[in-house]
C-alpha positions, 0 to 999 in steps of 0.5 A, a space after each residue: 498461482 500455476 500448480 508446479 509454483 504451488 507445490 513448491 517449498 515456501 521458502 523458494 517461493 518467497 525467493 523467486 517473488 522477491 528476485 521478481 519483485 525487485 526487477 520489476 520495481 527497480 527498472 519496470 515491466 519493459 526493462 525487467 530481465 528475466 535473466 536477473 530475476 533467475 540470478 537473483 533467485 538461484 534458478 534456472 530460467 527454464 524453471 522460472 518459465 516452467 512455473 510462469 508462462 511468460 514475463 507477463 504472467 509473471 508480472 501480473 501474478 506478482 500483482 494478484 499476490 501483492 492485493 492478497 498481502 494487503 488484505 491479508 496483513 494491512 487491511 485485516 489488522 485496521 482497528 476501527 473501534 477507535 472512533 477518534 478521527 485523528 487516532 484513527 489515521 494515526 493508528 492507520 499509519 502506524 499498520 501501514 509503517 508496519 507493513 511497509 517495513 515487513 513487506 517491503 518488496 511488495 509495496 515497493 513493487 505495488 507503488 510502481 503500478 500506481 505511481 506509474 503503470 496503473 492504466 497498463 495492466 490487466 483490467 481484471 486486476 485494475 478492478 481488483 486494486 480498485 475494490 482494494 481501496 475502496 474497502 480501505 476507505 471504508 475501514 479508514 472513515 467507518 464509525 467516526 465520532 462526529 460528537 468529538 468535533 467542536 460545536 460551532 463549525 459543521 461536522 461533516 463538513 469538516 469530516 470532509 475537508 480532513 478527507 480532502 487532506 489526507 488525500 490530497 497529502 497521499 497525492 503530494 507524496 505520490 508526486 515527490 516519489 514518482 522519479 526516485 528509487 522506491 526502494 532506497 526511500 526512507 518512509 518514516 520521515 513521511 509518517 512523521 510529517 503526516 502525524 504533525 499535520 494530524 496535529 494541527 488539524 486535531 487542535 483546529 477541529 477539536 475542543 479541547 479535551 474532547 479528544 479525550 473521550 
């Protein structure tokens, strides 16, 4: 963050984020205008490039700020004491759904990079997004209960196919997503669908009543 950005009143600095966050999401990093941005912000433009130095700073500070927000206020309030597999991800999911209804702007913004720019930007920040998941896959699948699985199939091996699903569910989604407005899609619907294949995955893989522990 650029010191005169810092110094600014909190509140004005979530309005030039958010202006910035939505211009940027709905139309990318070459068609955002940073005339919108500063409309939508109630600046002026030589205030705007005063605080950034360029649409490309800007840009990748509005990366840096969205990685922070998700350790900060997702990954921070994962609870791994729940070493039911299932719960787990569903207790995962319900964070996230917090989240993407607190920050909305933000994770909009942040499924752009992936969905569509993730090669293009800064490698510095690459690494970052890459280090970003990678300790969310290891509060996702840490500590798991492998008792809890039935007694006749590998647990393991099953641990592993319900990695494979979830990811290969997030890739789905991530496919179903790529053309449309990020910020005129419902994610509920989304959550609601994932619990249901929770459920069945749980009624295969459990014995009945073990999910109980």
């Amino acid at each position: 963050m650029t010191k005169p950005f810092k110094n600014l009143d909190i509140t004005k600095q979530k309005r030039i984020i958010n202006a910035a966050l939505k211009e940027f999401t709905e139309k990318g990093f070459e068609m955002a205008s940073t005339n919108q941005i500063v409309k939508d912000a109630g600046i002026g433009k030589g205030m705007l490039f005063y605080y950034f130095n360029n649409k490309k700073d800007l840009y990748f500070y509005l990366i840096d700020y969205c990685i922070d927000i998700t350790e900060q206020k997702y990954l921070k309030f994962i609870d791994t004491s729940e070493r039911n597999v299932f719960e787990r991800l569903k207790n995962i999911s319900n964070v996230k759904l917090e989240f993407l209804m607190k920050y909305p702007n933000a994770i909009n913004f942040l499924a752009t990079i992936f969905l569509k720019n993730f090669d293009q930007i800064d490698p510095k920040l690459k690494s970052r997004i890459e280090t970003l998941q990678e300790k969310s896959h290891a509060k996702i699948y840490g500590n798991i209960d492998f008792s809890l699985f039935r007694q006749d199939i590998d647990a393991e091996k099953t641990f592993k196919l319900i990695q494979w699903s979830f990811h290969g569910y997030e890739e789905e989604v991530k496919h179903r997503l790529r053309d449309q407005d990020m910020n005129s899609i419902h994610f509920e619907a989304y959550f609601e669908e994932f619990f249901d294949y929770l459920d069945m995955m749980k009624t295969c893989f459990y014995t009945k009543g073990e999910d109980e522990k």
